[in-house]
C-alpha positions as CSV (number, residue, x, y, z in Angstrom):
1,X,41.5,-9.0,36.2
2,X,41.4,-7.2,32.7
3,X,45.2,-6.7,32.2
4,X,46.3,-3.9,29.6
5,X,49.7,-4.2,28.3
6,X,51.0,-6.5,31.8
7,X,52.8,-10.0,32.0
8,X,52.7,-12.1,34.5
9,X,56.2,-13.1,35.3
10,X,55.6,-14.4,38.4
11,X,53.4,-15.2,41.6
12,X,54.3,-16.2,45.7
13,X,52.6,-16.7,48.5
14,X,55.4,-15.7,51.6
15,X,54.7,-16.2,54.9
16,X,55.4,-12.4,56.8
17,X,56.1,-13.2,60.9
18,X,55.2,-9.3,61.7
19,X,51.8,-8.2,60.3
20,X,52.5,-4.9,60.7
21,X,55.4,-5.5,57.6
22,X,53.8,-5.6,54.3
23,X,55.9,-5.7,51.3
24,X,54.3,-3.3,48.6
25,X,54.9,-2.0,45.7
26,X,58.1,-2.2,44.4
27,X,60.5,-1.7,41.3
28,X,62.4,-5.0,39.9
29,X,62.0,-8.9,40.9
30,X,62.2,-9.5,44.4
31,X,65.3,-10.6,46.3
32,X,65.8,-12.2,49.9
33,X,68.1,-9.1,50.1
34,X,65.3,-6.9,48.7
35,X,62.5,-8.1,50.9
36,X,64.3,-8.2,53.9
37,X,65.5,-4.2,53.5
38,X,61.3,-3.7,53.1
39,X,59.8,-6.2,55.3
40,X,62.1,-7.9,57.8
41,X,59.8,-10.3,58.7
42,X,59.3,-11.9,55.2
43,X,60.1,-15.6,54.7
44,X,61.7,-15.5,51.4
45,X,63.0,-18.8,52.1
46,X,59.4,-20.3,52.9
47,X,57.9,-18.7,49.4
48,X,55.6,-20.9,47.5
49,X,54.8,-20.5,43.7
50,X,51.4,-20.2,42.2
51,X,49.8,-22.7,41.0
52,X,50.7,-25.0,43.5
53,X,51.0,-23.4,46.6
54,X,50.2,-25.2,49.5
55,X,49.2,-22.9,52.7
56,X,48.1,-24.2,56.0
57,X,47.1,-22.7,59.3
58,X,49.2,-19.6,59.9
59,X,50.5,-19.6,63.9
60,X,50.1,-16.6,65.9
61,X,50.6,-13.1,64.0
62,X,52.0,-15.0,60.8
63,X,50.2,-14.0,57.6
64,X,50.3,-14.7,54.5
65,X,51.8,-12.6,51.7
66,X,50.6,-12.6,47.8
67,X,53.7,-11.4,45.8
68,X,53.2,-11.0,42.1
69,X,55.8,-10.0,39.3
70,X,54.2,-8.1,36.8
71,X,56.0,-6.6,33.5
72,X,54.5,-3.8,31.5
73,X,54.2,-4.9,28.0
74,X,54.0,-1.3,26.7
75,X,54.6,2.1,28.6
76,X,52.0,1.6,31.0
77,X,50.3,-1.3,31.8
78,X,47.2,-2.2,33.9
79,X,44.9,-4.3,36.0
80,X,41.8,-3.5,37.4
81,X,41.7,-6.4,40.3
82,X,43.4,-9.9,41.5
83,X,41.4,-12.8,41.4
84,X,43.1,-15.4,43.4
85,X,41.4,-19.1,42.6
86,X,42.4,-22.1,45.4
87,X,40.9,-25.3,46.8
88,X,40.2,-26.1,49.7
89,X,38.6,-29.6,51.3
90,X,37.6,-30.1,47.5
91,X,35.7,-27.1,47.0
92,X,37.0,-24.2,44.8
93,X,36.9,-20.9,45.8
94,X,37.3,-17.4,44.4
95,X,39.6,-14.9,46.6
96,X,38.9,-11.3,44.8
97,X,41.3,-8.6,45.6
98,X,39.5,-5.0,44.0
99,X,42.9,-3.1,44.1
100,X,43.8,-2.6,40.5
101,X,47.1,-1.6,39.9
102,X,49.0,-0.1,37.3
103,X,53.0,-0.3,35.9
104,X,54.8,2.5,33.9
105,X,58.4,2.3,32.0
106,X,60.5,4.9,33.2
107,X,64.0,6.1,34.8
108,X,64.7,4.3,37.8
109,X,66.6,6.5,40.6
């Protein structure tokens, strides 16, 4: 919602096994390499892009993941929410995440 001076490069949804493993923020585009140094129990390999995603009934302590790739546009770039839009039976529905979030260009370390 409201993007300053962000891109969207990019958008997942990845299945995590371990609930208490959540990916977070992080510098770059993710890697099976990457994600599994973070969050061991990410399924890179049963990622999904949006639009098109397809996400059924998660089994025991599975949840789902929503990875997004974002690139700042200027110095620092914005958003103030994530609105997720899906279907479901027909209907469409309106997921909306209120955690803004915000990207800056600068030395990596």
């Amino acid at each position: 919602m409201h993007p300053r001076h962000l891109r969207l490069v990019a958008a997942w949804v990845l299945p995590i096994s371990d609930p208490s493993q959540r990916i977070g923020l992080g510098a770059g585009f993710p890697t099976a390499s990457r994600l599994k140094a973070h969050a061991a129990g990410a399924r890179w390999d049963l990622r999904q892009r949006i639009p098109g995603a397809v996400v059924r009934h998660t089994p025991g302590q599975q949840t789902i993941e929503l990875l997004i790739v974002a690139k700042p546009l200027a110095k620092f770039g914005t958003s103030t929410a994530v609105d997720l839009y899906y279907e479901s039976a027909g209907t469409h529905y309106l997921l909306h995440f209120p955690y803004g979030f915000s990207v800056r260009v600068g030395r990596t370390c």
